[in-house]
N, C-alpha and C positions, 0 to 999 in steps of 0.2 A: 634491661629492666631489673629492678629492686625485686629482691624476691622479699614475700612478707617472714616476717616472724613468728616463727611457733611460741604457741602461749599453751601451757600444758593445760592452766582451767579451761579454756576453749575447747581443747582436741581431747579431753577426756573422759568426754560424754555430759560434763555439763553437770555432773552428781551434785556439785556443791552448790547451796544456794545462797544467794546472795540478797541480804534487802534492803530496801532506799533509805538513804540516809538524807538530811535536809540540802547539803549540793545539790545532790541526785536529782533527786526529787519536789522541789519549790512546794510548800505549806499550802501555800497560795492556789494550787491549782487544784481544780477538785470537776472532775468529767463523769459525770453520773452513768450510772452503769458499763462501767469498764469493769472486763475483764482481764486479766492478767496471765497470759497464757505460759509464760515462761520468761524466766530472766537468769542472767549467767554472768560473771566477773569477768572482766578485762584485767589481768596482771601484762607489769610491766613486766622490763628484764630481768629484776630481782626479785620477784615475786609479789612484787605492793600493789593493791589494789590502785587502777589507774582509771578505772568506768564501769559501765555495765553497757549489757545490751538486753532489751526486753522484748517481748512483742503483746502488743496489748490492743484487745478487742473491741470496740463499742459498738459494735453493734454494724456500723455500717464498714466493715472491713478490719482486717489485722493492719496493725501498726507497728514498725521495726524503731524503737526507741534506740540511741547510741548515747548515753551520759557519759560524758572526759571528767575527769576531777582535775585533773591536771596537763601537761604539755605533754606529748607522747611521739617520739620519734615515727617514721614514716614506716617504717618496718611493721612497726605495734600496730599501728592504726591498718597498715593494709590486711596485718593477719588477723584483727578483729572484725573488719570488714567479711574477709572471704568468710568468717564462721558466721557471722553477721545474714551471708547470702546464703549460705544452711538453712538459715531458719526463716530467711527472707521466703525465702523456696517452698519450703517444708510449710507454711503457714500459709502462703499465696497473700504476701503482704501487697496492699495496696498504695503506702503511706509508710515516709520515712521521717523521721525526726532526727537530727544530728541536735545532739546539747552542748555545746562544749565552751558556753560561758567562762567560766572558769579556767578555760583551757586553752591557745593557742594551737595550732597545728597547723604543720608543715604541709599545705595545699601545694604549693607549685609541683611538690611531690608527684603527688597524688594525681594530678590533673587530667596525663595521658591514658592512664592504669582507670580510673572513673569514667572518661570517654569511649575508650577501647574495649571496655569488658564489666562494671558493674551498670554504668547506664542502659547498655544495647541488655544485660541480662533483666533488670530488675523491668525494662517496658515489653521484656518476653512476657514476662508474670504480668504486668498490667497495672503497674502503678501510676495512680494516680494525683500524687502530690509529695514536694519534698519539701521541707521546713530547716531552714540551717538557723542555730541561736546562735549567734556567735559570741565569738571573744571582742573586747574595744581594742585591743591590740593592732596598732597601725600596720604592723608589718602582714596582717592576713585580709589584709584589704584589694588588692590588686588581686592577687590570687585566687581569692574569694570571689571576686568579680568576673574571673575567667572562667571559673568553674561557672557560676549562675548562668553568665551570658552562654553557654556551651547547653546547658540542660534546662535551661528552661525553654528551648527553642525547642524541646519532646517533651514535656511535661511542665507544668504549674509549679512553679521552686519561690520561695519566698526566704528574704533574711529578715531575723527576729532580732530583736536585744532582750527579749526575755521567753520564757517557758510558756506562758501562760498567754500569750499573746498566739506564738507558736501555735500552740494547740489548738484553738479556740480556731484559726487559719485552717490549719489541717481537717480538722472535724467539722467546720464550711464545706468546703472544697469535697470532701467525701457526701456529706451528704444533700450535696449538687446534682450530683452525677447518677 
């Protein structure tokens, strides 16, 4: 197994803040009374900003937001996942959002390491919905596909081509239930 990569913003308590920039964050989307409980930078290898991870409240549960700016080796993404499940934890998120428009990632990766150990943890806590925006990128399409087919078969997973679409899904879904 791939062990993740230590990202020093992640593991160092999180002191630095970080805030949405227009990738990040789409203009366009606007979710009336959300709160924003916390959000932390994702560096890459070199220390370049690569994402965030935030968790954000509206009311009917916490939500573990994941924004990619860009392509991120499987190491990065798995070590920003496990801080990711810190606060997935620490929050008792219901609802996940992956954004990673902008961004490609190496899913076939990921695939066993999401089955084996973040899916079976995150439906300990009681999540109720996941949301992937993806990338057009052809080559995350089958893998993509493996993953949903895999997790939606425990929970409600939906793919997006945009943020705002996303969302508006997830905060359905949440307040279904």
């Amino acid at each position: 197994m791939v062990e993740p990569q230590q990202n020093p913003a992640l593991t160092s308590g999180g002191s630095t803040p970080f805030s949405y920039d227009q990738k990040a964050a789409p203009a366009d989307v606007a979710v009336a009374n959300v709160a924003l409980l916390v959000t932390r930078p994702v560096l890459g290898p070199n220390g370049e900003p690569i994402g965030t991870i935030s968790i954000e409240d509206e009311g009917t549960g916490a939500i573990l937001i994941a924004r990619w700016l860009m392509r991120c080796p499987h190491e990065v993404v798995m070590g920003a996942f496990l801080f990711g499940m810190e606060l997935f934890e620490q929050y008792s998120c219901v609802a996940f959002i992956n954004y990673g428009l902008e961004a490609a990632s190496e899913w076939n990766e990921l695939i066993p390491w999401l089955e084996y150990d973040i899916l079976p943890r995150s439906l300990t806590i009681g999540i109720r919905a996941v949301a992937i925006v993806h990338s057009t990128d052809p080559s995350e399409g089958l893998a993509l596909y493996q993953v949903m087919h895999y997790v939606s078969q425990h929970v409600p997973m939906q793919a997006f081509g945009d943020y705002a679409t996303a969302r508006r899904w997830v905060s359905n879904q949440l307040a279904a239930k």
